[in-house]
C-alpha positions in Angstrom: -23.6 30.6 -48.5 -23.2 26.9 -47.5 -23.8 26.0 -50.9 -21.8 28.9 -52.4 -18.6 27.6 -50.7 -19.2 23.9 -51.7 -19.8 24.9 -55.5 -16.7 26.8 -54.8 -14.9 24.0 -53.9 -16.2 21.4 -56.4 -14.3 24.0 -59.7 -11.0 24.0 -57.4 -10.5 20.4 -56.9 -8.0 19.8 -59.4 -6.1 23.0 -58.1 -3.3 22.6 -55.6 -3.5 21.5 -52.5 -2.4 24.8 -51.0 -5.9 26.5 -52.5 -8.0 23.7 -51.0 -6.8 24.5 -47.7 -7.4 28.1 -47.7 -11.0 27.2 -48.7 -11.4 25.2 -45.6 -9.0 28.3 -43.6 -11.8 30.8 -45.4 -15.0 29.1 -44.1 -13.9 28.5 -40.3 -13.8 32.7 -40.5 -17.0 32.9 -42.0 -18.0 30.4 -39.1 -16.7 32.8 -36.6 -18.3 35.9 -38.5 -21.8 33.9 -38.6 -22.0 34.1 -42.4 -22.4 30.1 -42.8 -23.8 27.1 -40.5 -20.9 25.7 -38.4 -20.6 22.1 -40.0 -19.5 23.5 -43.1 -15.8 23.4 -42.7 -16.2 19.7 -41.9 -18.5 19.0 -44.9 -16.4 21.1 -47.6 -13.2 18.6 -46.0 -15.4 15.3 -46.4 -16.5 16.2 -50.0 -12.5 16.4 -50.5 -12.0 13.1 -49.2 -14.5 11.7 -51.2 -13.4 12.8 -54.5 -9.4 12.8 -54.4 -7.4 10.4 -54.6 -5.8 8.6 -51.1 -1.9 10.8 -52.2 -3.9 13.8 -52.5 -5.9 13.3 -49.3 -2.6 12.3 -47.4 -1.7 15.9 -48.1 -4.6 17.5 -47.0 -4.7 15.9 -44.1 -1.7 17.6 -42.7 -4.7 20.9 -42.5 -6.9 18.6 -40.6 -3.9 17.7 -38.4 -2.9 21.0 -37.9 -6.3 22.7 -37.3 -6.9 20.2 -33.6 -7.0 23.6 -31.7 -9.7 24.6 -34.2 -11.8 21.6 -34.2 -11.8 21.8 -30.4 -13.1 24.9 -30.1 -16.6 24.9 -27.9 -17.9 26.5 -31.3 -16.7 23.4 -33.6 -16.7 20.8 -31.2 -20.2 19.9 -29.9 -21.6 20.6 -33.8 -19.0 19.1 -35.6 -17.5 16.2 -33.6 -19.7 13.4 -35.0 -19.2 14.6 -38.6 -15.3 14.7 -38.3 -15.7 11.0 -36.8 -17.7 10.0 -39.5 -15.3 11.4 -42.0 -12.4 9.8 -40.4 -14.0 6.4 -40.7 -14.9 6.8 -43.8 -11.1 7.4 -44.6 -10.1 4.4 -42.8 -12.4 2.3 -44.7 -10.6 3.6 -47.8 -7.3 2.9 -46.7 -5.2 -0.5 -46.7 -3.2 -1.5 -43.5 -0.7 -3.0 -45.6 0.2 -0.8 -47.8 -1.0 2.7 -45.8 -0.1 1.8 -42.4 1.3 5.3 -41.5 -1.6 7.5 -42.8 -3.9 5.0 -40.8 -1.9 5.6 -37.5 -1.9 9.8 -38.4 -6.0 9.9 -38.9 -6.0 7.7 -35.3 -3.3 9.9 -33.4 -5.9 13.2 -34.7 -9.0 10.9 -33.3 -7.0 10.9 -29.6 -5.6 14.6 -29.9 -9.2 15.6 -30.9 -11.8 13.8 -28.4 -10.8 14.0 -24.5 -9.7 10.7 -22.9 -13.0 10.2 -21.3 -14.5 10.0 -24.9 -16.5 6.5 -24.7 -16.8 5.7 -28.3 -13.0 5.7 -28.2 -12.7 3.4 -25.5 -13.1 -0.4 -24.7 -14.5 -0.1 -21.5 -15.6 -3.7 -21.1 -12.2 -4.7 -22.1 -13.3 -7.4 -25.2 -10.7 -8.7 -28.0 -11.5 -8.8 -31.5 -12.1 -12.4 -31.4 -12.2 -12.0 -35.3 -8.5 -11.6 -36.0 -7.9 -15.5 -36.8 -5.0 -17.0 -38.0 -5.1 -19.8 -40.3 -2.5 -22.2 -40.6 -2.1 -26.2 -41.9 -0.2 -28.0 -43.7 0.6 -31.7 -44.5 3.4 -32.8 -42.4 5.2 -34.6 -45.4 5.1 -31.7 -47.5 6.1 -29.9 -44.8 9.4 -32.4 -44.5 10.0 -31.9 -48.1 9.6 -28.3 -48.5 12.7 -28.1 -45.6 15.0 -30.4 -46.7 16.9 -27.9 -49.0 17.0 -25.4 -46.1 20.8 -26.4 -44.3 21.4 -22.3 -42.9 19.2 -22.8 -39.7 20.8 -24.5 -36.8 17.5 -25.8 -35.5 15.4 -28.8 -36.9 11.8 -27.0 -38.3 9.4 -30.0 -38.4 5.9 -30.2 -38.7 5.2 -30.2 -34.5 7.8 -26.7 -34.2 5.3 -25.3 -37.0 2.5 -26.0 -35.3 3.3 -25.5 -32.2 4.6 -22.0 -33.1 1.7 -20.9 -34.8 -1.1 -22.2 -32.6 0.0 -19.7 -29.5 -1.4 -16.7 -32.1 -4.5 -18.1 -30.7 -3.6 -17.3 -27.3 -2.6 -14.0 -28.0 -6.0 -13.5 -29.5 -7.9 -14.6 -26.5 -5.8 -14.5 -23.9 -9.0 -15.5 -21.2 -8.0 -19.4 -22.6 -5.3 -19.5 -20.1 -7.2 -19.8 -17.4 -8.5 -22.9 -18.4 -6.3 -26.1 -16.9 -6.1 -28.2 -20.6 -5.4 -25.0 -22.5 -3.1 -23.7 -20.0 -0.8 -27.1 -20.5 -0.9 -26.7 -23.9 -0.2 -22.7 -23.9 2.5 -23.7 -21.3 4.3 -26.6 -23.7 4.5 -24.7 -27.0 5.8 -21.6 -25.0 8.9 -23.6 -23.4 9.3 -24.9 -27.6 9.0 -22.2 -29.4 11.4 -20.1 -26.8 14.3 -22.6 -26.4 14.0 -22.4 -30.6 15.0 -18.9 -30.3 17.4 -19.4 -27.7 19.3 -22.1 -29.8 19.0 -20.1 -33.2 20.6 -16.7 -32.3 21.0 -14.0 -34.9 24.1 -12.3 -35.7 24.7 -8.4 -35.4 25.6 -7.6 -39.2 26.3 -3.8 -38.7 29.9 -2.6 -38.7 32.3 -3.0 -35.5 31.7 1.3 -35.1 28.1 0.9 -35.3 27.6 -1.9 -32.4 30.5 -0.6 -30.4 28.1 2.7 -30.4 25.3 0.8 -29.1 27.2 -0.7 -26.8 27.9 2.6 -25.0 24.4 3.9 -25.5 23.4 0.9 -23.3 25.9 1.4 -20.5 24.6 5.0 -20.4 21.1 4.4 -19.3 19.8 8.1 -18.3 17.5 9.0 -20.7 14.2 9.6 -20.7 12.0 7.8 -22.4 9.2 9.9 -21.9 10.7 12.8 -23.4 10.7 13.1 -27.4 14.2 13.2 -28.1 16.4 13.3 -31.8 19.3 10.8 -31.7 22.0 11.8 -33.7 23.2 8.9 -35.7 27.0 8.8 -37.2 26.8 5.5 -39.0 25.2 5.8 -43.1 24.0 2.2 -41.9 22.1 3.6 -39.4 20.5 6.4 -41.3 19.6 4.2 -43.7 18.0 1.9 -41.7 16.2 5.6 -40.1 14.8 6.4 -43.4 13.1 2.8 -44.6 9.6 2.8 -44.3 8.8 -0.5 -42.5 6.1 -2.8 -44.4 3.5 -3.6 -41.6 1.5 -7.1 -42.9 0.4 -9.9 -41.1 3.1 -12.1 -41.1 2.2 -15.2 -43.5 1.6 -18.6 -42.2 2.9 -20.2 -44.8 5.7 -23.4 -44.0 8.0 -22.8 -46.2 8.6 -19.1 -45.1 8.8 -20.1 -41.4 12.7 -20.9 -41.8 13.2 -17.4 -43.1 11.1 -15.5 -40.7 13.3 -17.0 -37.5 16.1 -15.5 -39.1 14.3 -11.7 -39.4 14.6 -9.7 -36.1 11.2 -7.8 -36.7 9.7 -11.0 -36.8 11.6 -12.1 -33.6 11.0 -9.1 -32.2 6.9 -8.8 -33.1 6.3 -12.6 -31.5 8.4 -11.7 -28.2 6.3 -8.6 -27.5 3.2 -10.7 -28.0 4.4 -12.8 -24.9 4.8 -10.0 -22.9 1.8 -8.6 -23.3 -0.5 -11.7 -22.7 1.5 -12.0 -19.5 1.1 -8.3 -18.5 -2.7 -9.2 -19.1 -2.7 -12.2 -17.2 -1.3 -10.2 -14.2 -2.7 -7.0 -14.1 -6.1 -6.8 -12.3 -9.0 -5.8 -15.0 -11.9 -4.6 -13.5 -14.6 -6.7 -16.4 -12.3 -9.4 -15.8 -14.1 -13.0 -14.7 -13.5 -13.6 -10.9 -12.6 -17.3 -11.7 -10.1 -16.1 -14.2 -7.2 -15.7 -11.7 -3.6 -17.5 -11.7 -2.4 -20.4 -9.6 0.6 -20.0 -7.6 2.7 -22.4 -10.3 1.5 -20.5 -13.6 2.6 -17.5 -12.0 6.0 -18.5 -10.8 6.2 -19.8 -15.0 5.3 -16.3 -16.0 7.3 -14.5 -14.0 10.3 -17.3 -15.3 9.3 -17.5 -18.8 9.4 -13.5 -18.9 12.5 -12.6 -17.8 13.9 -15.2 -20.0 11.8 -13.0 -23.1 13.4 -10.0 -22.1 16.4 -11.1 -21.9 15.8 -12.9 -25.8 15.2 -9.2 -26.8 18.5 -8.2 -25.2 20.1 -10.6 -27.5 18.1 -9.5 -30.6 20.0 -7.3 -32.6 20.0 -4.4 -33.6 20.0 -2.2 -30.6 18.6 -5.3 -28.6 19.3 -3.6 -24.9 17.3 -0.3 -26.5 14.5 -2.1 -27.6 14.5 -4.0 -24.7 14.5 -1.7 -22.2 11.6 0.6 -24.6 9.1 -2.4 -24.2 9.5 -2.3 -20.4 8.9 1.2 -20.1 5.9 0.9 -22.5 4.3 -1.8 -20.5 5.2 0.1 -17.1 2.7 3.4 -19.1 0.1 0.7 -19.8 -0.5 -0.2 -16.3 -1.0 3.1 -15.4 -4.0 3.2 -18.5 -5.4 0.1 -17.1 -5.5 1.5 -13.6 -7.2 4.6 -15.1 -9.8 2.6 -16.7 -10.2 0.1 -13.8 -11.4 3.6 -12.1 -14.2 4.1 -14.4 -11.8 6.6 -17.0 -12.2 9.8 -15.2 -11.9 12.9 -17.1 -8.6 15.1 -16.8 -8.8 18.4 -15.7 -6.3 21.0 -15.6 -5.8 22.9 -12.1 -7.9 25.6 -11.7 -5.4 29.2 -11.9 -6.1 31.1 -8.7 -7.2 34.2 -10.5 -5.8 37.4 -7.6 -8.7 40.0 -6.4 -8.7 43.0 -8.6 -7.6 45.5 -5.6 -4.3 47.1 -6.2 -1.6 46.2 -4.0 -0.8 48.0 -1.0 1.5 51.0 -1.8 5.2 50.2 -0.6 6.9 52.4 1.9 9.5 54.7 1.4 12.2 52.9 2.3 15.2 55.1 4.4 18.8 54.5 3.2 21.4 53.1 5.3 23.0 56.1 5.8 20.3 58.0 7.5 19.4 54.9 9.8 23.0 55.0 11.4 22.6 58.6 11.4 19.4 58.2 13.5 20.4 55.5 15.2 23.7 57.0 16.4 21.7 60.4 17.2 19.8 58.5 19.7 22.4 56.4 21.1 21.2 52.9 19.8 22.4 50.4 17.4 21.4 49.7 14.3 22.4 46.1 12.6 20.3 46.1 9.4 18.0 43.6 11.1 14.9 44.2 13.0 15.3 41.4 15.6 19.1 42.0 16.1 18.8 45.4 16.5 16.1 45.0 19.1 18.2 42.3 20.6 21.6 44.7 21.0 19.4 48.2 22.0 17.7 45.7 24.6 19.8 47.4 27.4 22.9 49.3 27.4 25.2 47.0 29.1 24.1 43.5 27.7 26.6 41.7 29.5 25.1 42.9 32.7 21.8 42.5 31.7 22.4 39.0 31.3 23.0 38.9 35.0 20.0 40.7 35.8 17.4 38.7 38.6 14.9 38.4 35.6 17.3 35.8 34.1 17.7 33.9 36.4 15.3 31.0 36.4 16.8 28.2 38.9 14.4 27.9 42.1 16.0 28.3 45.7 17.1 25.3 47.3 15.2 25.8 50.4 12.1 25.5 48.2 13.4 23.2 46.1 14.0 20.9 49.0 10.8 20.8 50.4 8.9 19.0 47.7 11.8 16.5 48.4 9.4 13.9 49.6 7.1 14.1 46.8 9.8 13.7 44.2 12.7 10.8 45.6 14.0 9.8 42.2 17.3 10.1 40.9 16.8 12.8 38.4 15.4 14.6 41.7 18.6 13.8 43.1 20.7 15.3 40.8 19.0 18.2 40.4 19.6 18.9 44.1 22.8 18.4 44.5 23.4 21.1 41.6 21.5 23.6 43.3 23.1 22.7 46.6 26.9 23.1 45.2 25.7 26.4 43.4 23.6 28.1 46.4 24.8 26.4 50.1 28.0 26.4 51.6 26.6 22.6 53.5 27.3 21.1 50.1 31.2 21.2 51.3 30.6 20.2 55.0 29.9 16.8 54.8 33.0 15.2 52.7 34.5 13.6 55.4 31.4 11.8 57.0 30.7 8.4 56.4 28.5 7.1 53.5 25.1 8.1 53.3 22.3 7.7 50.8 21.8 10.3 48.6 18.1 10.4 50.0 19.7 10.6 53.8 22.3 13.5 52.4 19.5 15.6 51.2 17.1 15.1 54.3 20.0 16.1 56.3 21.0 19.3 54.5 17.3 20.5 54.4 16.8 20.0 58.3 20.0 21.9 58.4 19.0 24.9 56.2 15.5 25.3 57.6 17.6 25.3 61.0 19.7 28.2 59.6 16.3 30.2 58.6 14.9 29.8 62.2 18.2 30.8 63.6 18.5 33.4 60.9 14.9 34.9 62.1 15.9 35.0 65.7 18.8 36.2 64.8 17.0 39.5 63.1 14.0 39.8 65.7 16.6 40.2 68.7 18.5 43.0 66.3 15.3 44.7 65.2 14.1 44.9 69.5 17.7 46.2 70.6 17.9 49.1 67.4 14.5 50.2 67.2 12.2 50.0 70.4 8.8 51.4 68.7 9.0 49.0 66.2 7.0 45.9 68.5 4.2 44.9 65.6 7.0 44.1 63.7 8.5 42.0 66.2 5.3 40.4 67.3 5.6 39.2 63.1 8.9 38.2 63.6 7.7 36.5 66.5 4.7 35.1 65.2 6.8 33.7 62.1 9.2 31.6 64.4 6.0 29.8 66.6 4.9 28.9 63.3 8.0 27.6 61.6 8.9 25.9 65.3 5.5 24.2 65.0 5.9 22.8 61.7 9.3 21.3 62.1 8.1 20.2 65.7 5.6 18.2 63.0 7.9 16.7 61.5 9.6 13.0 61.3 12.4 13.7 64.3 12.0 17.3 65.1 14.2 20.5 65.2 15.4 18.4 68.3 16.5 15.4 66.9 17.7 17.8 63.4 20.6 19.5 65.8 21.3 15.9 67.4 21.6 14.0 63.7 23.7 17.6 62.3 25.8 17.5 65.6 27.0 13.5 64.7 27.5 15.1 61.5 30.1 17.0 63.1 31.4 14.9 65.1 31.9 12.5 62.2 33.7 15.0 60.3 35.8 15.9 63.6 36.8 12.0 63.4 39.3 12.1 60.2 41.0 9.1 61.5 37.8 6.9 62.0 36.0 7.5 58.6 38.0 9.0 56.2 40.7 6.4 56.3 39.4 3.6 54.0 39.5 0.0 55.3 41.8 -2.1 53.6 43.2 -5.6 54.0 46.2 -6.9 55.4 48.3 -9.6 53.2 46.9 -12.4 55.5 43.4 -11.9 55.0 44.4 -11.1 51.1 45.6 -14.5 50.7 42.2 -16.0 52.5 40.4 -14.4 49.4 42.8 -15.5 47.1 41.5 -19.3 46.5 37.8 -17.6 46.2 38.9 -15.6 43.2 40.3 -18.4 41.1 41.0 -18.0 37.8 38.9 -14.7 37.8 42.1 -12.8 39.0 42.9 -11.6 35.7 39.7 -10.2 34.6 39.1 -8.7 37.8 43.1 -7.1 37.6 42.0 -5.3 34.2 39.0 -4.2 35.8 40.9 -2.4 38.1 43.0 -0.3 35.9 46.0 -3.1 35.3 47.2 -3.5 31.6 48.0 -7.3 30.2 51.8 -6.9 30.5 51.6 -5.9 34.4 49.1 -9.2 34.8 52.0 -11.3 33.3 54.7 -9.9 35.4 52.7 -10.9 38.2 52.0 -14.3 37.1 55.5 -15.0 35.6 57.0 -13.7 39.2 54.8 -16.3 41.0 55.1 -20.2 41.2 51.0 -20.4 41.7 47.9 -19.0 40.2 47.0 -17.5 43.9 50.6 -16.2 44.1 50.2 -14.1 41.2 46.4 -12.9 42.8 48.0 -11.9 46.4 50.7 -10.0 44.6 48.2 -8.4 42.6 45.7 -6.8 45.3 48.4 -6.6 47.6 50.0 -4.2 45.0 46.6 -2.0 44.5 46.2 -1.6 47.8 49.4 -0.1 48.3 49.6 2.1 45.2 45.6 2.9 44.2 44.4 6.4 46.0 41.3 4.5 45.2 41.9 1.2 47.1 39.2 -0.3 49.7 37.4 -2.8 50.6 34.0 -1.2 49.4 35.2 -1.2 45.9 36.7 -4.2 45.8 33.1 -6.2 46.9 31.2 -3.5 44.1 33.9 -4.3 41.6 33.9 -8.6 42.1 29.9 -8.1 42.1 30.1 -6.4 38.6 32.4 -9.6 37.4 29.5 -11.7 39.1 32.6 -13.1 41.1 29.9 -13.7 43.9 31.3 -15.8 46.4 35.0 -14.0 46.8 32.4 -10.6 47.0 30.2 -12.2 50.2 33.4 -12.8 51.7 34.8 -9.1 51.5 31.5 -8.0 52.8 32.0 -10.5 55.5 35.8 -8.9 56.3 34.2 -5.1 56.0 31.5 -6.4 58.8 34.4 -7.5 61.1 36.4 -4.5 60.7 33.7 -2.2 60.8 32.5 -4.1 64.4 35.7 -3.9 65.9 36.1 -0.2 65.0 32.5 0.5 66.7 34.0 -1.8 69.5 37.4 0.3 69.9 35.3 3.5 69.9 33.3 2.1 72.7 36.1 0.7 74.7 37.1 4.6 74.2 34.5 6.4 75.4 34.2 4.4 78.4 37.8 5.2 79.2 37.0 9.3 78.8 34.3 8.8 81.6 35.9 6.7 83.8 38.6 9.6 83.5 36.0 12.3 83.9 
């Protein structure tokens, strides 16, 4: 049958194309159906190749093209794979780069489609160069002069050391591993910096219509697409459709002198030598895994290439047509080829596509009935609940039938008592601590009110003192309850020796500790007597005008700054100042003033507000006045005790 099908195809060659290809259709399904060996689709196609001419195998192609899925097959692949690369090369070989450039760049798009990207006859793992792509230049410099002296269109001078120069970096691009070399470096750097100013002083002009570049112009301020996305642009200019449908002529540029006048005036040209740069820089920068470990940049050459390529982008921008387009296309090509080199660098793993989490066979679990809203409420309202159409409200609002009052229930309520809160006071003397208590204390206790008119304490001292207090209360609470529970109920003496046996215990604890239930009664009963004495401690000391103007000279010039710091605005300070002759005039009148007026007045605040200015030596001497007043007030009470017994 193999040879059936290539006899076959040997009477039909100078038939259609359209027959061929159902040949090669007709023997992948007798593959399939076993009838011939599997390499004969592939053979029947290379016997084609062979014998038609390159037009006619441009058109059969398009089967090979469109049969990838086919060739990939696990049938076709691992049988035919070398053949199809063998008749691809064969092709190649056939084919001129010149003159078939596009049908060279189809059969080598089907190579990549066709093998996987871990293929490694289709990869340059070491990273070499073909070395062999050389490009020969020279000339005599005088003929070189006399072959440009006709030329007067070109703003730039094209001598015999711009020729050169120009075409001597095609070496570098061929081997870029000689700038790492410090001679050929100079050199590489030199005709760079020439050739590049050349193009910068010869720039081309945009010879499309005003509608045409006004178009680009917008398509360049409206940078959103995405280049990584095929996409059909939809051109309005016959210039640019034209220009859509010309097949470009891809040839080696010619070396020859008297063409290099015209080539600097061609933007493919421009265009081809520019992306050349780019790409030996990319090369120089990227990491290479095969790449030499001396072969690495000095801090200068890469300052120059990161210099010399902006300045080649921005010679591309200025390229027309489409310059920003083009531009901005090359970046994002370069961008994709770091991300190959990085692949590659990692030793070109394969791709894989995720694995599909393939679902157990068991049938799913058969759903509920659900019940309509109209029979829930039904039920819901048969059994005296609610029902809110969601599970955790409805459990929320059925919780109890009153949820205000639940809310108040003892279960809520999660603050500790303030008896045993307090006790654990020693452990815990911070300020937070603090705080804590005092909430507790103005929430629970009726002694949070009862000690507003006695004199300052620390918050520490305040707290110590309530606690003796309350566990004072408890004892007298106790006894209290043992002497009702023996005059109600005579048979009920166990529970009285409890009682009793509670209050030894409690009294022996407190007799433990730091003063006593003693010395507790003494410290609440000055507590009393302290708030009994309005006049002696809830009257704030103040200061007479006399003793006002002592301070005065200590304030200085910090009388303003300590007036807005106690409430005055700017105008009030200057009616003070403008109303006295002096600077110590305007201070007196001040305080004198906010003593007089401020609910808030007193010596103490005074000395806490001038320490907060770090007016430190006017605050020592208020402390010094508050020392003296408070003396003779402990002085006057003396006196007046002593009179009381002498009475007595």
């Amino acid at each position: 049958m193999d040879q059936a099908f290539r006899e076959i195809l040997m009477f039909n060659l100078s038939d259609n194309v359209d027959s061929i290809g159902k040949l090669v259709k007709l023997s992948v399904q007798a593959v399939r159906a076993e009838i011939v060996s599997v390499t004969i689709p592939v053979v029947l196609l290379g016997d084609i190749f062979e014998t038609v001419t390159l037009d006619k195998c441009e058109k059969i192609f398009n089967y090979v093209e469109d049969m990838v899925e086919v060739w990939k097959e696990e049938i076709f692949f691992s049988s035919c794979k070398n053949n199809i690369l063998r008749m691809c090369n064969d092709l190649l070989r056939r084919l001129s780069r010149a003159q078939n450039t596009v049908f060279c760049g189809r059969i080598l798009l089907f190579l990549s489609k066709f093998f996987p990207f871990s293929e490694r006859s289709g990869l340059n793992i070491v990273s070499e160069f073909n070395l062999e792509n050389v490009t020969d230049y020279g000339v005599d410099g005088k003929d070189l002069d006399d072959t440009l002296e006709d030329i007067e269109d070109i703003p730039i001078k094209i001598d015999y050391n711009l020729y050169c120069k120009f075409w001597s970096l095609q070496d570098f691009f061929r081997n870029p591993n000689q700038c790492y070399s410090k001679a050929s470096w100079k050199m590489f750097q030199t005709h760079a910096t020439t050739v590049l100013e050349s193009f910068s002083s010869f720039k081309l002009e945009d010879l499309r219509s005003a509608s045409a570049q006004l178009e680009d112009n917008n398509d360049d301020l409206n940078d959103k697409m995405d280049l990584d996305i095929s996409f059909t642009m939809d051109f309005k200019n016959e210039i640019d459709q034209s220009v859509q449908k010309v097949d470009h002529f891809f040839a080696k540029f010619l070396t020859n002198p008297k063409l290099l006048a015209l080539q600097l005036s061609d933007a493919n040209f421009r265009r081809a030598v520019l992306v050349q740069f780019l790409i030996l820089f990319q090369y120089l920068q990227l990491t290479v895994k095969f790449k030499a470990e001396s072969n690495t940049l000095t801090p200068a050459q890469s300052d120059f290439i990161k210099e010399t390529e902006a300045k080649v982008y921005q010679l591309l921008e200025e390229t027309p047509p489409n310059g920003k387009r083009f531009s901005r296309t090359v970046k994002h090509m370069l961008q994709r080829e770091e991300m190959w080199n990085n692949w590659k660098n990692d030793g070109c793993k394969e791709f894989k596509k995720p694995e599909e989490n393939i679902s157990d066979d068991k049938p799913p679990p058969a759903k509920r009935e659900r019940k309509t809203l109209g029979d829930c409420l039904k039920d819901a309202n048969r059994q005296g609940k609610f029902f809110l159409g969601n599970d955790v409200l409805t459990r929320l609002w059925n919780y109890s039938p009153d949820n205000l009052q639940a809310c108040k229930s003892e279960e809520r309520n999660f603050l500790p008592q303030v008896e045993t809160y307090l006790e654990s006071f020693r452990d815990k003397s911070d300020t937070s601590f603090e705080w804590r208590a005092l909430r507790l204390l103005a929430r629970q206790s009726p002694h949070f009110f009862t000690f507003i008119n006695s004199p300052s304490y620390k918050i520490s001292d305040y707290l110590d003192a309530v606690r003796k207090r309350l566990a004072k209360d408890r004892l007298d609470a106790l006894k209290q309850a043992a002497i009702n529970s023996n005059g109600t109920n005579a048979e009920s003496t166990t529970s009285s020796g409890e009682i009793q046996e509670n209050l030894q215990e409690q009294e022996a604890e407190h007799e433990v500790n730091d003063e006593g239930v003693l010395e507790d009664e003494e410290e609440t009963n000055d507590l009393e007597k302290g708030e009994e004495d309005n006049n002696a401690h809830t009257k704030p000391l103040t200061a007479s005008r006399e003793q006002i103007e002592e301070l005065a000279p200590l304030i200085g010039d910090d009388w303003k700054k300590l007036g807005k710091k106690l409430g005055y605005a700017a105008d009030e300070l200057l009616y003070f100042e403008t109303e006295n002759s002096d600077r110590d005039g305007g201070c007196v009148a001040m305080l004198v003033n906010w003593f007089a007026d401020d609910d808030d007045a007193s010596l103490d605040n005074l000395a806490y507000t001038m320490e907060g200015l770090e007016i430190n030596t006017a605050a020592k001497a208020v402390k010094a006045l508050i020392d003296r007043l408070a003396a003779k007030s402990v002085q006057k009470d003396t006196e007046s005790e002593e009179r009381m017994e002498t009475a007595e």
